[in-house]
N, C-alpha and C positions, 0 to 999 in steps of 0.2 A: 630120579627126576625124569621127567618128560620134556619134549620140544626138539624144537630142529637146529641140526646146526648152522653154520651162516659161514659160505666161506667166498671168498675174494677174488671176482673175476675180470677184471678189469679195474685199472688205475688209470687216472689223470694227471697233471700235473703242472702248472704256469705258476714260475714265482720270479724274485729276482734275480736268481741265480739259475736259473734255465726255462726254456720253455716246452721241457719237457722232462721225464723222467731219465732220461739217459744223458741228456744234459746238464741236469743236477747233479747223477751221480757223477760224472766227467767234471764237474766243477770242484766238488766234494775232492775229489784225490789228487787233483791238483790245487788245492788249498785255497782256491780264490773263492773272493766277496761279490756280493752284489750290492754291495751299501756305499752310497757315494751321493753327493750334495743335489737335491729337491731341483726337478728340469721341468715338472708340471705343471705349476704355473708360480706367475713370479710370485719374490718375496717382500716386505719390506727392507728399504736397502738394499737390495741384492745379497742378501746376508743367509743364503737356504741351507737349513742345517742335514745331516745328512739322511737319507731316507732308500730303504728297499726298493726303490722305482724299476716298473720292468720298462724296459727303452724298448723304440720299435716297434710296441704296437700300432699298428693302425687302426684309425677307427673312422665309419665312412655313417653316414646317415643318422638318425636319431638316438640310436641305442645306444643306453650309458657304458661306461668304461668296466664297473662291473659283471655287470651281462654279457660282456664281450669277455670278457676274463673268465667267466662259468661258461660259457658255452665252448671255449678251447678245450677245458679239461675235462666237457663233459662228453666230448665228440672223441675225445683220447680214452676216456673207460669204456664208454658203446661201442669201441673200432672192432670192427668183425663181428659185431652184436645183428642178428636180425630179429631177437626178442625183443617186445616192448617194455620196459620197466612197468612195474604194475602199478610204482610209486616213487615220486620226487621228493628227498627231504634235504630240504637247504640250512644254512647257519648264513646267517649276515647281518650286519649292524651297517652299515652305507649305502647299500641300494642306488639307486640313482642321484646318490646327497651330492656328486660332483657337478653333475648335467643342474640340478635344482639351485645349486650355490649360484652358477651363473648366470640361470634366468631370474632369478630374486634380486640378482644385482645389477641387473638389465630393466627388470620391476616388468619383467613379462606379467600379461594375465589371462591368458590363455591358458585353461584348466587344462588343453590337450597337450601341452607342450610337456606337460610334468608326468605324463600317464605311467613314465618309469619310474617315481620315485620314491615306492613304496616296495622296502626288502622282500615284501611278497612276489612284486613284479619279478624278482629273479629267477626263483622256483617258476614259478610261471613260466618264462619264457623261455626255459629250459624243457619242462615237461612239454610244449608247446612244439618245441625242438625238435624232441624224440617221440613224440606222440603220445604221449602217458595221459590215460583220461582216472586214475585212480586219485586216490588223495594226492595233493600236491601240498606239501605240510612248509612252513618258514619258524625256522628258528631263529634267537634272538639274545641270548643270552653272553651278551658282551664278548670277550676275547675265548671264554669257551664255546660259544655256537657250533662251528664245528664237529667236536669233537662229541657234544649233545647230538647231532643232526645223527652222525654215525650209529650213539648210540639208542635212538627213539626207531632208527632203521632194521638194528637188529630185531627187537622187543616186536617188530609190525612182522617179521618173518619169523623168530619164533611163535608165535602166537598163530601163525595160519591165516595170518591178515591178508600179505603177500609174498610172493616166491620170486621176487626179484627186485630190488629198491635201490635206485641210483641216488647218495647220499654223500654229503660234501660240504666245502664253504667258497664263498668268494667273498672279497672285500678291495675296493681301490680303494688307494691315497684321496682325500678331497682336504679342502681351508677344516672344518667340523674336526677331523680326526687329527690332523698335523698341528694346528691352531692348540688344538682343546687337551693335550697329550704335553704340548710345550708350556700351556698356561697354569698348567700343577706339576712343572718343573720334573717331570717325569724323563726327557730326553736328555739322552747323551749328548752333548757337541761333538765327542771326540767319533763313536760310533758305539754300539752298544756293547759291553763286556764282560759278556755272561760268567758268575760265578771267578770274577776275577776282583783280586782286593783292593783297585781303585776303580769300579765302576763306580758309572753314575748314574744312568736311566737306560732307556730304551732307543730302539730305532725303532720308527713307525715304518710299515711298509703294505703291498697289497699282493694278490696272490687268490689263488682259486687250486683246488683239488677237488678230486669224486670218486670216488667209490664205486662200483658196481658189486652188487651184495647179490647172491645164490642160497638158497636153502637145498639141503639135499646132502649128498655126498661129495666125498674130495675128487673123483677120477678125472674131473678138468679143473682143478685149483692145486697150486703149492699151499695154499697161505690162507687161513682162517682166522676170523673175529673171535676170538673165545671168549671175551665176554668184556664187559664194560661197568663203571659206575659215578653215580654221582653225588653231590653234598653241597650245599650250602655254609660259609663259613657264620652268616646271620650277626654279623660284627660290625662291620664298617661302608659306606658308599663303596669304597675305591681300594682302601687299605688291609691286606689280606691278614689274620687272625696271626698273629706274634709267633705264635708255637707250630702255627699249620695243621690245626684241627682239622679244618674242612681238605684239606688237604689229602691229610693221610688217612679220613673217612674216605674219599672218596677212591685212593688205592685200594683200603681193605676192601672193599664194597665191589670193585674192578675184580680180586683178586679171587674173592669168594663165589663173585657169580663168573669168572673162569674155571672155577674147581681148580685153583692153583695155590698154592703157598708161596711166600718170596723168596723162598730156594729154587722156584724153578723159574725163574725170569733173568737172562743172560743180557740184557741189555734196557738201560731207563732212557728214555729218550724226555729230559726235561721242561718245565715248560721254560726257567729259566730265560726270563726278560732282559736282565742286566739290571733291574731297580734293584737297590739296596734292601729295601723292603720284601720285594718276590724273594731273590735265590735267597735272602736267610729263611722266610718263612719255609719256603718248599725243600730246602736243606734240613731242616729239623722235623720235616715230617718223614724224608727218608729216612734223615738217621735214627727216629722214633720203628720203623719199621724192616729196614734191612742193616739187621746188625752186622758188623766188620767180620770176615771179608764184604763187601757189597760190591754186589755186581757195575759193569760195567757203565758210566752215564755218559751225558754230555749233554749239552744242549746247539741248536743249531741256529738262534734266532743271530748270533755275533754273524754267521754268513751270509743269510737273507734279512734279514728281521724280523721284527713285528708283524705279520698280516692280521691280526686281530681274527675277524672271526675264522678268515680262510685259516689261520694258523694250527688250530687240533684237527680237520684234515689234510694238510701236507704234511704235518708230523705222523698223520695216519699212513698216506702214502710211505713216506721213509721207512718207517718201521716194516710196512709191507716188504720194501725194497731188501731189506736188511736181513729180513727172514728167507728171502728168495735168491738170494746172491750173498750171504754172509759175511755182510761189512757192518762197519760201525762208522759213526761221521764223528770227524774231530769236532772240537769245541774253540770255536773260531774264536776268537779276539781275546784267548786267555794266555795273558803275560804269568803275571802273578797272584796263582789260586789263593784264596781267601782262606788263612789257615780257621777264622770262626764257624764256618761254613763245614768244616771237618768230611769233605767231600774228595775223591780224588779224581777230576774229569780225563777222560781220556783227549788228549791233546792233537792227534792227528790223526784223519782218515787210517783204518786200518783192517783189513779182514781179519776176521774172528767168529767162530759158530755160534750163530744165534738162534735158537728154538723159540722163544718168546720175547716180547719186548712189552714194555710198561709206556706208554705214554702219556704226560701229564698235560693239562690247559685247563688255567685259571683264569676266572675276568672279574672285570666290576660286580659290584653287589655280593663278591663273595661265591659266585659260580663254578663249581669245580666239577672238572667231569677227567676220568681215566678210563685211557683203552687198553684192554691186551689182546695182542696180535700175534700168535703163534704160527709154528709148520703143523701143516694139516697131518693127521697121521690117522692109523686105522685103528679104531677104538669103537666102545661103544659108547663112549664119553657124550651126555647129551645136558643141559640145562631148564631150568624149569622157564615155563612157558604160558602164554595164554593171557587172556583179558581178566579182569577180578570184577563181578560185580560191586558198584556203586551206591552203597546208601544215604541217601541225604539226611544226613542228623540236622542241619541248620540253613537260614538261606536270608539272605537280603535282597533288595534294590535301591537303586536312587534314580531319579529321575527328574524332569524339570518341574512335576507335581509333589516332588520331595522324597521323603525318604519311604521304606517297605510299607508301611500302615495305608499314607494317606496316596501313595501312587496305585494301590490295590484295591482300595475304595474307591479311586477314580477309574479304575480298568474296570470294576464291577459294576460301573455305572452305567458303561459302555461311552467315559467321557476321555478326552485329549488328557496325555503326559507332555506332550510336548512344551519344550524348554529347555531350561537351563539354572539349576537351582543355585542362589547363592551363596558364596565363596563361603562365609561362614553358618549358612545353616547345616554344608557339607562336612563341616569337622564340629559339630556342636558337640559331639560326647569326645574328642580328640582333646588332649593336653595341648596347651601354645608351645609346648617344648617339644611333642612329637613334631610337628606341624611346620615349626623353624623353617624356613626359608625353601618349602615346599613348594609348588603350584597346582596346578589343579588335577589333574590324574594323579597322582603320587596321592595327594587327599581324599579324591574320589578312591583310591586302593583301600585304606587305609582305613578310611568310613565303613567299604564294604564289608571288609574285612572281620572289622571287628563287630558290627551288626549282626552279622553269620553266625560270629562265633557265639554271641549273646544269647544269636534264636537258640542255638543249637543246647545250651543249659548245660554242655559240657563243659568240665572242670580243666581237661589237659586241652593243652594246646596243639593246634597241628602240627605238623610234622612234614609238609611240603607242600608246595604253593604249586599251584599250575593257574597261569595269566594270558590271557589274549588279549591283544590291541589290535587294533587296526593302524592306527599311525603312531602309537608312540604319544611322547609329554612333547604335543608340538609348542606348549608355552616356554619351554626353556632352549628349543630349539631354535624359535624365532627369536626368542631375545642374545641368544648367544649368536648368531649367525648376524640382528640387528646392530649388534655392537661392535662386531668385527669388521661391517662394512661403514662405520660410520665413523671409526679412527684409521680408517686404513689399513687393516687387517695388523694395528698393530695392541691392541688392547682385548684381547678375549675376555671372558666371564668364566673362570674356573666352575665357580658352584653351579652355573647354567651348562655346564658343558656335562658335567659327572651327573646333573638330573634328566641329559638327552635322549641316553641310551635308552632302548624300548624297556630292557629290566630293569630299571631303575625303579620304579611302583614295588615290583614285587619285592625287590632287594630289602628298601621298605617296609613291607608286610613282612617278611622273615625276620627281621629287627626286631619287629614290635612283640613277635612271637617265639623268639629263641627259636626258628623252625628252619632246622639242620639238616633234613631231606633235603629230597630232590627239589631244585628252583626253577622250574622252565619259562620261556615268556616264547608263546608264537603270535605270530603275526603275520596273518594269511586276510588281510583285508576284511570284509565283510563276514567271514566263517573263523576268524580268529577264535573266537568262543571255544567253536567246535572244534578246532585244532585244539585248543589245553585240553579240552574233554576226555580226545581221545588220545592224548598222551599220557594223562592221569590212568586214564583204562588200561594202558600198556604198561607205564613203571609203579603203579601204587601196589604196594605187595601185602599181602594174608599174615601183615603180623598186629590187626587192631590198632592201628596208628592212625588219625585222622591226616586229610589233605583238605586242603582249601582252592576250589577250582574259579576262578576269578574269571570276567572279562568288563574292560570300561575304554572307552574313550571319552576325550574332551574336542568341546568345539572351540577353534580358534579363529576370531573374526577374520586374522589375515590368510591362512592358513589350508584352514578345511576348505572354503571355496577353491581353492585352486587344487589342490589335492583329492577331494574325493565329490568326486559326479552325481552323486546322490544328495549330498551335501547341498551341492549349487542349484540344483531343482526343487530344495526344500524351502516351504515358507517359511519356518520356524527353526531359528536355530537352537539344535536339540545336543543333550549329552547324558551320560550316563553309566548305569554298566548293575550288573546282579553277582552277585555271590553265592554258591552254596559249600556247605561243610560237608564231607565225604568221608565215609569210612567202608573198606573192602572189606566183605563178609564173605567168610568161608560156606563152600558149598558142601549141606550136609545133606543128603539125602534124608526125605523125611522128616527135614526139617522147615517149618517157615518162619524166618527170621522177622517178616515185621516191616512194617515201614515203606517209604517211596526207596525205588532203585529211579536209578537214573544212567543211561549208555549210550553211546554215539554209534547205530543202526546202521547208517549208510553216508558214504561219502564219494563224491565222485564228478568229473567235471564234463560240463554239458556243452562243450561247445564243439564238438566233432560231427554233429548234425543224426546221432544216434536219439533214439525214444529212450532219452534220462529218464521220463518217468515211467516207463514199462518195466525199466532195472531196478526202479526204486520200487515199487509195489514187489515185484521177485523176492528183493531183500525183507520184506517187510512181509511177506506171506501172502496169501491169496484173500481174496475180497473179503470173502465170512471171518479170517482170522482177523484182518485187521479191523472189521466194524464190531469183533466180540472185544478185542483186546481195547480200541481207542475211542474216547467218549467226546474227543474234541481235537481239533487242529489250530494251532497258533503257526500260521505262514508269516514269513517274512521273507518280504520280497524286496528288493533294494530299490531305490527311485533311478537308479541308472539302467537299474536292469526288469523295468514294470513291464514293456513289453512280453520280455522271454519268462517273466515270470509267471504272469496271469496266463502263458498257453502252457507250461508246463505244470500252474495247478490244475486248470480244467482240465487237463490231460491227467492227472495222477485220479482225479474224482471220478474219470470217464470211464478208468480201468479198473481203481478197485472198488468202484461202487460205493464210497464213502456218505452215510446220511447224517453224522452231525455237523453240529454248526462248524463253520471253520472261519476263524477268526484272522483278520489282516493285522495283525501286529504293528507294526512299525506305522501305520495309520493313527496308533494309540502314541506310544513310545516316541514318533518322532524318529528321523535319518543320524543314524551314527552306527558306525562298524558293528560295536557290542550291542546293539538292540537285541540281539539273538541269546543274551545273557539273562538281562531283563525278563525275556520269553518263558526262559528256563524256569527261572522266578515262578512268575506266574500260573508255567505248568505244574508245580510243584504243588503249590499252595491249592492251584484247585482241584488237585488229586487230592490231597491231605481235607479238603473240606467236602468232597464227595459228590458234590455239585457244581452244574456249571449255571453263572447268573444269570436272570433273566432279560439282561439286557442282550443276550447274545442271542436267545433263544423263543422270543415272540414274548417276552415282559414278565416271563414266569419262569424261576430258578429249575432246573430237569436236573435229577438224581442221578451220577454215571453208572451206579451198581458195582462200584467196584473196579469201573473200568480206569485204563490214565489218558494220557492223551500226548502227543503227537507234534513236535517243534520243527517244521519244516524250513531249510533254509533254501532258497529258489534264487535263480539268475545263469551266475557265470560257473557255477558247483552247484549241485544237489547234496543238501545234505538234509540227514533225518536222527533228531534226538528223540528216544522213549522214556518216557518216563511212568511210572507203575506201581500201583500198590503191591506190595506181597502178601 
């Protein structure tokens, strides 16, 4: 095998049991908690049930309580750092949801007030921080995020993307998560009781960790990533799979791309919630793979809690700690081990030789991701690496001109999609049993989805879902956040709360698909798209397996005005999203496989007052390559960002001499994050038809000869999709 290895040079750490790494461990050995009754904000009654709250922090000027929480532990991994990260990859589900609960409940309308409240903002303004103009990627994948973010970090440095990636989660406490966690009976009153046989639920808590990731050699790291994986349980919203399929997929998968057996892993650090439901499932998926003796476990949420996304990287940190200082942390709040669970936790803080550790994090929708963390040592031990070309077997859209047919016919008119199609034309081939108590993104998934899979004439089903949103199912958001201010924070909406989460759509599609890979959902605002893309690029692997690369949002009358800026400048409230079907094709020499490839060329942000589009033509080749290779440009420029956009296309046309038509997309399409889905679409279909229409082109259809063409995304990031015949 080929590729680089990844090893660990700076950790972070803020939870509620330290505000720092040495803190924690000092907390850890003298047995104390951080879980003690909600100070945040009041409760109904005065009755706050107990929650991981970090006390003390200060927080001064606009910037939400999360952001403030990622930038502690991101300034603890870059300490003594004067390299740039090449790239930011975050995990979080709250983003500014705390600072947003209270201007909603104030009935602010000032779009500027909210500009944090978008999980993307975090990444952001971390990268922003540290000066990272490379991808700045948001993960999304409920109480796994995390521990996904770490491992989409590795796969960008194996592959030679980048050689240095600061990688992590943050998440605060807000009403959304504590509210929405106690309304499906989920919480402990007593405190959470991992793996012990009168637990009840969870303690919700918040928390931030990061990573600083190195490719290269060990001679400045103890401690290396060796490898990671992930699984989809594709069973239930919320409730994780009985036996812990997905589970202990995603161990072996962790285990195999460490080159390791589970003989050689001296300590599991679990993900172990305290719900009845988690430590039995994730209990019978260890005992399905580490037969008796098994190694050392425990879990650690009974000390701090729940952080939800931050949660699989602080558990990354520990394990770090663990391998670097050889301790193991007890298994705080366990009276009486659960003899069904047939586990033996280690009960108190205790030094013992660790060479590897397994860490596990599980979330909604079935998300499962596993890290191993080993001592770096001197081998020639390397992992497979690199990008896999992309073929699009199948592709959809929807749009406010309706679904793939007639939105294509109206693009080829050169007439408006703009809209909003409806509610039941968007599930017209959807059973009312799929559909049940759905809203509009989760349909619009679901739609796309299977349109894709239809064009594509394939028999199997995919095999992992990659999703971008820009905001998430803000319909079940609003109604859930509606109802909780409208009894007094004392009546939530269970089903509204478990459809809030950004993967909730995809969790959805993996339902409908048996589709047990990998599940990601990012959400990087207007390039959302482009973030599943190139994470698809990074984790779809050379075994003929399809994936389904997704991106959609929905417009929400109360919602998207106040949330996204492009939005509030639009005439037309528009929504939508494209789908295509993907399959990695092995690179044979000699050989031509066939078909449109499709790849995400360039990514990178432009607001450091650098020539983005001199970079981007670089990446993309010099002037004669690009006008042999591309027959057409579909630009999408955001309506927030139309300024920076129109001088950075006439600057991209100035330098690489571009003479076909190039098309303003989102003028068609209408304002919504995933326009740049749709685009994809588009470009697809009219590589695959060989010409471009003559509405674009002075009224008469021009032949590209073979060329593809060219999905630019312009503003606040550059980025560039190719897409291509072979």
């Amino acid at each position: 095998m080929t590729g680089r290895r990844v090893f660990i040079s700076g950790l972070g750490l803020i939870s509620a049991l330290g505000t720092d790494l040495n803190e924690t461990r000092a907390a850890f050995d003298k047995g104390l908690k951080g879980i003690r009754p909600l100070g945040l904000f009041p409760t109904p009654d005065n009755q706050p049930l107990p929650v991981g709250e970090i006390r003390g922090l200060t927080l001064t000027g606009t910037v939400p309580r999360t952001h403030r929480l990622a930038r502690i532990a991101a300034r603890q991994a870059l300490a003594g750092v004067s390299t740039v990260p090449d790239a930011v990859v975050v995990g979080t589900t709250t983003g500014g949801m705390l600072t947003t609960e209270k201007l909603l409940k104030e009935r602010v309308s000032d779009p500027e007030a909210y500009r944090f409240h978008s999980p993307a903002s975090v990444a952001e303004d971390i990268a922003e921080q540290c000066g990272c103009r490379g991808p700045v990627l948001t993960v999304s994948t409920a109480c796994s995020s995390g521990a996904v973010a770490i491992k989409i970090a590795l796969e960008l440095i194996r592959s030679g993307k980048a050689g240095r990636v600061l990688a992590g989660g943050a998440d605060a406490l807000c009403r959304l998560i504590y509210y929405g966690f106690n309304s499906l009976q989920l919480i402990d009153p007593m405190g959470a009781r991992p793996l012990d046989r009168d637990r009840r639920g969870m303690t919700v808590a918040e928390g931030a960790a990061m990573l600083l990731l190195e490719g290269g050699d060990s001679r400045n790291s103890a401690v290396e990533i060796l490898g990671a994986g992930l699984s989809c349980d594709a069973f239930h919203p919320t409730a994780p799979h009985p036996e812990g399929k997905g589970a202990l997929a995603a161990m072996k998968s962790a285990l195999r791309d460490a080159g390791l057996t589970h003989a050689d892993i001296d300590y599991i650090n679990l993900h172990g919630t305290g719900t009845p439901d988690n430590d039995l499932s994730e209990a019978r998926a260890v005992g399905a793979l580490f037969k008796h003796p098994q190694p050392p476990l425990s879990s650690i949420k009974g000390a701090m809690g729940h952080s939800l996304a931050a949660a699989g990287a602080i558990e990354a940190v520990i394990a770090a700690s663990c391998v670097r200082a050889q301790w193991i942390p007890g298994n705080s709040g366990l009276k009486n081990p659960d003899p069904e669970l047939k586990l033996d936790p280690v009960r108190r803080t205790q030094s013992a030789p660790v060479g590897s550790v397994l860490s596990n994090s599980f979330g909604f929708g079935g998300n499962n991701a596993s890290v191993v963390i080993g001592r770096a040592i001197t081998n020639d031990r390397s992992n497979a690496a690199g990008t896999h070309p992309l073929m699009v077997t199948g592709s959809a859209c929807i749009t406010g001109a309706g679904h793939t047919r007639r939105t294509l016919r109206q693009i080829a008119a050169g007439k408006s999609c703009r809209g909003m199609l409806f509610a039941g034309d968007i599930t017209r081939d959807l059973s009312p049993k799929r559909v049940r108590r759905l809203q509009r993104l989760p349909r619009l998934a679901l739609a796309l989805a299977g349109h894709a899979h239809a064009n594509s004439g394939d028999r199997d089903s995919p095999d992992a879902i990659f999703f971008g949103t820009g905001w998430g199912a803000l319909s079940e958001t609003h109604r859930f956040l509606t109802r909780l201010f409208e009894t007094d924070e004392k009546f939530p909406g269970p089903t509204d709360f478990i459809g809030s989460v950004h993967n909730a759509p995809a969790g959805q599609v993996a339902m409908m698909f048996d589709a047990t890979g990998a599940n990601v959902t990012t959400t990087g605002g207007d390039y959302s798209f482009e973030q599943a893309l190139m994470v698809a690029g990074l984790l779809c692997k050379d075994n003929g397996k399809t994936a389904l690369v997704m991106g959609a949002d929905e417009n929400h009358e109360n919602l998207s005005c106040l949330l996204d800026k492009s939005v509030t400048a639009a005439e037309t409230p528009s929504d939508g999203g494209g789908a295509l079907l993907v399959k990695p094709v092995p690179v044979k020499p000699g050989v031509a496989p066939g078909g449109i490839s499709i790849h995400l060329a360039f990514y990178g942000g432009a607001e450091s007052g650098a020539d983005i589009a001199a970079e981007l033509v670089h990446a993309l080749g010099v002037s004669r390559r690009i006008n042999t290779r591309f027959g057409f440009v579909l630009a999408g420029i955001p309506g927030a960002c139309r300024v920076d956009g129109d001088r950075q296309l006439r600057r991209f046309r100035e330098i690489s001499g571009f003479n076909g038509p190039v098309i303003d997309y989102r003028k068609l399409t209408g304002e919504f994050s995933a326009a740049s889905a749709v685009a994809a679409v588009m470009a697809v279909r009219l590589t695959e038809s060989g010409k471009i229409p003559g509405a674009f082109c002075g009224d008469r259809s021009v032949p590209l000869d073979g060329k593809g063409g060219l999905v630019l995304g312009l503003g606040r990031c550059v980025t560039a999709v190719e897409v291509q015949p072979r």
